[in-house]
C-alpha positions as MATLAB code, in Angstrom:
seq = 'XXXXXXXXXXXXXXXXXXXXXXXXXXXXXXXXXXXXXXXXXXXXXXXXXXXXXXXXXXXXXXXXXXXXXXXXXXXXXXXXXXXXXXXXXXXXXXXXXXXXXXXXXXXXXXXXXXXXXXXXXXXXXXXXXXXXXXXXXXXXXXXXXXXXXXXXXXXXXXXXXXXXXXX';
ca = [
       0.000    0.000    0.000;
       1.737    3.206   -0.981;
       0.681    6.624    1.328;
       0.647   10.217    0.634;
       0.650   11.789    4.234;
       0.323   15.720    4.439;
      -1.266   18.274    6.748;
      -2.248   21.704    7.732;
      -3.283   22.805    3.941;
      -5.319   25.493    6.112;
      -7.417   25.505    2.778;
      -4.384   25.880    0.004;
      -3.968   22.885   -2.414;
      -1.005   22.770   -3.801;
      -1.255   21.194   -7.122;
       1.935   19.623   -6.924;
       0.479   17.117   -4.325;
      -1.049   15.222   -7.260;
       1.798   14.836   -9.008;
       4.283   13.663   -6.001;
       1.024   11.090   -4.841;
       0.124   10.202   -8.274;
       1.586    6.486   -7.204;
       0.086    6.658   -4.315;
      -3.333    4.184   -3.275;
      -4.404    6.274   -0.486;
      -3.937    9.940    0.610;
      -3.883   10.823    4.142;
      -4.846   13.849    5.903;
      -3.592   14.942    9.578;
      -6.352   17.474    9.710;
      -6.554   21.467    9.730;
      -7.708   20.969    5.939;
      -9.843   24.630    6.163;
     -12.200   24.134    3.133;
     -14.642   21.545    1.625;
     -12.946   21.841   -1.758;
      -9.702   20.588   -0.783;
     -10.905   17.477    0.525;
     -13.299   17.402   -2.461;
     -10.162   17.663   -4.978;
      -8.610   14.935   -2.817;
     -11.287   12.510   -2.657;
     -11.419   12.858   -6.335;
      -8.311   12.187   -6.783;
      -7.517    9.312   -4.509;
      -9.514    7.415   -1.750;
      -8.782    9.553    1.498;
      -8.869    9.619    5.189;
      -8.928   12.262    7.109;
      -9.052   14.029   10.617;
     -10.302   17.430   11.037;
      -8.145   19.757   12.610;
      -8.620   22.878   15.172;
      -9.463   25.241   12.372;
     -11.609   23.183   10.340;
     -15.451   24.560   10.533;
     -18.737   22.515   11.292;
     -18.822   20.586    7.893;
     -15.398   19.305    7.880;
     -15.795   18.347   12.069;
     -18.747   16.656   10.358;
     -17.793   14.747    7.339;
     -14.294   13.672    9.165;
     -13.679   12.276   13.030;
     -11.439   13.810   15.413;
      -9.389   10.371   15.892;
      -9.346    7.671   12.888;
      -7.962    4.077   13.834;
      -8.086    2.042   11.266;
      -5.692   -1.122   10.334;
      -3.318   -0.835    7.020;
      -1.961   -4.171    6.040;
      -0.524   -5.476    9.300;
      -0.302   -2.331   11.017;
      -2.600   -0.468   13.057;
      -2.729    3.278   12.182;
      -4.369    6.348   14.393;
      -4.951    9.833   13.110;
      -5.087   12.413   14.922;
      -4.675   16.175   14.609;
      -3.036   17.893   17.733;
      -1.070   14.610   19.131;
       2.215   16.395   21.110;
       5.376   15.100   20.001;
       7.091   12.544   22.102;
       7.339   12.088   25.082;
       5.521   15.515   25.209;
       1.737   14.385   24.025;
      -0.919   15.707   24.148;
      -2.961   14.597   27.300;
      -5.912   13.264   25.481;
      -3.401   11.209   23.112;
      -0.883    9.986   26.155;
      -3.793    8.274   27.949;
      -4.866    6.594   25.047;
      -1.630    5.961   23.907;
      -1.181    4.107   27.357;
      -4.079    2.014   26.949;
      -3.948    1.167   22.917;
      -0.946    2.202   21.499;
      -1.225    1.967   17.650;
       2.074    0.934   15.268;
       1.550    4.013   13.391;
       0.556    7.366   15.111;
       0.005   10.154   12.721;
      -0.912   13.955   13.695;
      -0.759   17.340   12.145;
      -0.756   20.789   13.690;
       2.517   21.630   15.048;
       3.541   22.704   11.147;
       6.716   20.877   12.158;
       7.936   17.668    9.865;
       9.231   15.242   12.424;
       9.377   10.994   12.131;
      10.681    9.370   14.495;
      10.276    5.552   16.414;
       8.895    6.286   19.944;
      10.744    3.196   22.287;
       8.366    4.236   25.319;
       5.411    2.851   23.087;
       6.958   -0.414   21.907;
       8.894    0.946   19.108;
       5.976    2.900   17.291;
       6.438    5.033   14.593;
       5.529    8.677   15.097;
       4.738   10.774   12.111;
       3.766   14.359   11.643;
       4.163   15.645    7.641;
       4.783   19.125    8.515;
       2.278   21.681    6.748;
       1.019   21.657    3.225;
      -0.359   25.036    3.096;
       0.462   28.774    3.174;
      -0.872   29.766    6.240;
       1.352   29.019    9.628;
       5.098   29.909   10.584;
       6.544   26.899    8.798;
       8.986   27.845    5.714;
       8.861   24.977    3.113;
       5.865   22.798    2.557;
       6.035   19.137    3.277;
       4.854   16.083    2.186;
       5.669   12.336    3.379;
       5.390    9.298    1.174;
       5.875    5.816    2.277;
       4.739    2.463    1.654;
       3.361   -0.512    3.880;
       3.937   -4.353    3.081;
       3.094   -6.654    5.421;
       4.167   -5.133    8.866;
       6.836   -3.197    7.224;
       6.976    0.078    6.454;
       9.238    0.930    3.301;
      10.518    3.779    1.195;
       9.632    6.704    3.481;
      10.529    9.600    1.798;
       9.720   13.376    2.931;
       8.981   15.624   -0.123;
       9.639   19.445   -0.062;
       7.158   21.084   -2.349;
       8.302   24.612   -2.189;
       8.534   27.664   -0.117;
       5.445   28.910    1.877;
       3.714   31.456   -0.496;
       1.699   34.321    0.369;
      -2.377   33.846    0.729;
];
């Protein structure tokens, strides 16, 4: 199963995320997507799933969950938008975390590209894409894309897409 992971498009779409996930099966979203359209344009493009975010409105908190567990090949995957990073979590995410730890624990809104194992949660593989939009403090927009085979996860690459533009 080959990913495209991104975040925080705070309602910009780069158009460059089709061709860097054009590959890709799936397309996830860490939440703070902003409008309908972009997950429209995504949907159409790929199957997605999403989280909203802090800034997405009624409809998105709607259409999307707040956590998404789901299992991807071997692995078990959760979604979340404002997770911490570790060992800082976020409250919410470290109690859960204590009690069902996933292999794959994905969240958004920090606008800062991190990946990293996480021993104190039997080895689990933290990933936050950075941001994918224009709005926030971050400088360069980021993208991850990685595959899953089996219980392995393979080819992670992060993808720079370009400097944050003005809205």
């Amino acid at each position: 199963m080959k990913i495209g992971l991104l975040s925080d498009t705070h309602s910009y779409l780069d158009t460059k995320v089709f061709d860097y996930f054009s590959q890709c099966d799936e397309v996830w979203h860490a939440g703070d997507i902003g409008e309908a359209a972009v997950a429209d344009a995504l949907e159409k493009f790929k199957p997605l799933r999403a989280v909203f975010g802090n800034i997405d409105g009624k409809d998105l908190q709607l259409r999307f969950p707040e956590d998404l567990r789901f299992q991807c090949e071997d692995l078990s995957v959760w979604i979340t938008h404002i997770g911490g990073v570790p060992p800082n979590y976020n409250p919410r995410v470290k109690k859960l975390l204590k009690t069902q730890a996933p292999d794959i624990f994905i969240c958004g809104h920090s606008h800062i590209l991190r990946i990293k194992k996480d021993p104190a949660f039997n080895n689990m593989l933290y990933l936050n894409p950075g941001a994918a939009g224009n709005h926030g403090f971050h400088t360069v927009k980021t993208l991850v894309r990685f595959e899953i085979v089996g219980r392995d996860v393979k080819n992670m690459e992060v993808i720079e897409i370009g400097k944050r533009g003005a809205l």
